[in-house]
N, C-alpha and C positions, 0 to 999 in steps of 0.2 A: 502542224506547228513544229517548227526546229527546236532539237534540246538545247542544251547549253553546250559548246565547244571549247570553249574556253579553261586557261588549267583553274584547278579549286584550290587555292592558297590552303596551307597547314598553318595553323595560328600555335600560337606557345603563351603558355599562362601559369604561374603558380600558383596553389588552392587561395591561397589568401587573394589574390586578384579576381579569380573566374567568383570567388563565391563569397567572398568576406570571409570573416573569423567562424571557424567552424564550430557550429554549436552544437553544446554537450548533446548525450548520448545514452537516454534509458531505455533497455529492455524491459517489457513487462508480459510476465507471463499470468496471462488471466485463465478464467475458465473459461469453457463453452458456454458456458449459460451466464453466463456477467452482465447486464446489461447496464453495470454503472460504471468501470472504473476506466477504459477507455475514453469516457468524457471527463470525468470528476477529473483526474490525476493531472491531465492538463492546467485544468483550472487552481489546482495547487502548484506548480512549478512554477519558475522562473520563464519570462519569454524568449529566454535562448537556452531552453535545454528544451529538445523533443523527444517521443516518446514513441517507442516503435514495439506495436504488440502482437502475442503468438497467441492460439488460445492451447491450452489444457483438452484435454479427452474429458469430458466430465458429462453425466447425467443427471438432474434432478431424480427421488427426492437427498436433501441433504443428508446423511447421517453418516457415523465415524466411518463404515464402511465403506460408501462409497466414496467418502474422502481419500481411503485409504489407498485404493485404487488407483489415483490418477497419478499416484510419484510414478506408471511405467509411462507417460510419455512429458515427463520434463524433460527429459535429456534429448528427443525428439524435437519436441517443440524449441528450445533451446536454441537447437540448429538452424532453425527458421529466420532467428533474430538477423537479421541484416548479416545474413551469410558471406563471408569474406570481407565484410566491415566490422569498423570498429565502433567497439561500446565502453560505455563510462563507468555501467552499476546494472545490474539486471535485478528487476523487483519478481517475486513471486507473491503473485496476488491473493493471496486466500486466509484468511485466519483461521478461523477453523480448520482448514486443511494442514496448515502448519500444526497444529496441536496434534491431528493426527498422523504427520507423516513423521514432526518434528523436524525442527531447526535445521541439525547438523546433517541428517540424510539429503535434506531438499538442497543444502550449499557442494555438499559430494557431489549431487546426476550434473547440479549445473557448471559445476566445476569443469566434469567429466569433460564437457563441451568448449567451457568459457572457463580454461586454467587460468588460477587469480584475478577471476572479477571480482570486484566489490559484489556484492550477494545481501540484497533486506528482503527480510520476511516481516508481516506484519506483525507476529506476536516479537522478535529480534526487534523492528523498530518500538512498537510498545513499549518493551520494555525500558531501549533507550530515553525513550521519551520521558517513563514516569523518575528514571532518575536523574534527568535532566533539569524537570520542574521538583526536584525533591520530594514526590510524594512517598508518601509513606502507608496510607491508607487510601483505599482505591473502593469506589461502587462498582459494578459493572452490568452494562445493557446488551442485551443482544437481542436480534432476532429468530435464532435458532430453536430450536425443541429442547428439551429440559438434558438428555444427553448429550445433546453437541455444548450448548453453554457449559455443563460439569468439566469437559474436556480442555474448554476453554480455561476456566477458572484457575482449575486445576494447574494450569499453565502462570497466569497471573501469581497464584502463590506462590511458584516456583520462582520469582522474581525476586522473593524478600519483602513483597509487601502483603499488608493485612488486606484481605479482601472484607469491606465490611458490610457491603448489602448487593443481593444480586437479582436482577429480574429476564425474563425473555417475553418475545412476543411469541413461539410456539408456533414458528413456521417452519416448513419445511422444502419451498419451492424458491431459489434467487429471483426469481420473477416477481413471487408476493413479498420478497427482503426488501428488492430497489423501488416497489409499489409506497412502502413506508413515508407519510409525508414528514416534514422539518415540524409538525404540528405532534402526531403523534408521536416523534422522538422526543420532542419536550417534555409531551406530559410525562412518559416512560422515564425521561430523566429527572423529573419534579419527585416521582415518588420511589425512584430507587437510591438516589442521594440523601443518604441518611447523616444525619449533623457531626457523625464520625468520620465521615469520608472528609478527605483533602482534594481528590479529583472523580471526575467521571471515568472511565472507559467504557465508550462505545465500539463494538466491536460488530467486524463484519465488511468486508471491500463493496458488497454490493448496496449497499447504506450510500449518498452522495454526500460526502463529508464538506463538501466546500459549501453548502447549503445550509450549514446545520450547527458547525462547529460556534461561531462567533455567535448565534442566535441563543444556543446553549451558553455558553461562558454566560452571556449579558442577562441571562434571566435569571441562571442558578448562581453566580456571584461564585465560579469556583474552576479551575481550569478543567476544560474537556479533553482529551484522548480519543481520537477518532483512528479507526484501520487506514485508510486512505490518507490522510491530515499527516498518520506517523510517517506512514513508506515514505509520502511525498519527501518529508523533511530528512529522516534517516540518509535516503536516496542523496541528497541535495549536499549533505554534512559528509557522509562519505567517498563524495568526488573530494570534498576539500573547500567544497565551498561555504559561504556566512550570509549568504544572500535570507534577509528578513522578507516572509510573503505577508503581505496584509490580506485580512479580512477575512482568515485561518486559523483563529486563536492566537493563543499566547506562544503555545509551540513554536510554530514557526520563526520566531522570533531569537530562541534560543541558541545556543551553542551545544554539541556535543557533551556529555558529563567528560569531565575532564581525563579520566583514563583511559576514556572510548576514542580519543583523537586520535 
């Protein structure tokens, strides 16, 4: 069989012709053991923003220690995000891990890498979130063991608001966190929402917030805060965008609190 002989024409295209409008551009740095937010976080964005993920070094079981651990390969992993491409916002997946590595270290390693990206963290979007819906008194749920939630919490008052009841499920593996049905986070939210609270905070990326969120809102009569539900939106508000997601709660729907713009 004869190859081709003939010359191969060079074609010329500008991005907008080969490919249409290029769409937005998130990093997300999960862990090793995540098995939710890879799917979830999609289903909270926008259909033209994609989502391009690294994982974290990370082992089960959960506890502040070995949370504490994985800040040495964010700046690793980091590098991995669409290397020599561009990004719009890199999410670091972990809530609890953010309690324990804290905010401002985990936006440093990623900086180190990705100088002035946008940077949310789950408890950073949280918190956006709860002064966005003005709450002021907050319940909060987790799945964690009674020391990672404290760590947690601990974090939520740091925000200015009242924490006024708090529950865990007292696990310790992501595997048994994302096992959690939309069934038992209700009841969990039925009885940690005490008639003080203004919202819930469900906390946790490995939780499937796009599952769970508007099921909550519609029973408890009171807006939810979900880890995944925040980044999503955080993420979304600090491109710049207004884009409302349905069927994500109220959140989604919101604007930035007006000094965060």
């Amino acid at each position: 069989m004869n190859g081709w002989h003939g010359d191969i024409a060079t074609l010329t295209a500008t991005p907008s012709s080969a490919g249409g409008i290029r769409h937005a551009r998130i990093g997300l740095l999960a862990l090793a053991t995540d098995l939710a937010s890879e799917s979830d976080l999609p289903q909270l964005l926008p259909d033209d923003v994609d989502l391009y993920a690294s994982r974290l070094d990370y082992r089960n079981p959960v506890t502040v220690e070995t949370l504490r651990a994985m800040a040495g390969s964010i700046e690793s992993e980091t590098a991995k995000l669409l290397p020599g491409g561009e990004l719009d916002a890199v999410i670091y997946g972990c809530t609890s891990g953010t309690a324990a590595i804290g905010e401002g270290e985990i936006a440093r390693l990623i900086h180190q890498v990705r100088p002035g990206i946008a940077v949310t963290t789950p408890l950073g979007a949280c918190r956006e979130a709860l002064r966005s819906l003005e709450v002021r008194r907050v319940a909060v749920l987790t799945p964690y063991t009674p020391a990672v939630t404290r760590s947690v919490v601990e974090q939520v008052e740091g925000f200015g608001c009242s924490v006024t009841n708090v529950a865990c499920f007292d696990l310790e593996s992501d595997y048994d966190m994302a096992a959690l049905s939309p069934e038992a986070l209700l009841e969990g939210g039925r009885q940690v929402l005490d008639e003080d609270a203004d919202a819930l905070f469900v906390s946790c990326t490995a939780l499937r917030a796009s599952g769970f969120v508007d099921l909550l809102e519609n029973q408890l009569g009171r807006p939810v805060v979900a880890s995944n539900q925040a980044l999503a939106w955080h993420a979304i508000r600090l491109m710049g965008r207004d884009d409302a997601v349905a069927g994500a709660g109220r959140l989604m729907h919101m604007p930035l609190p007006g000094d965060s713009a």
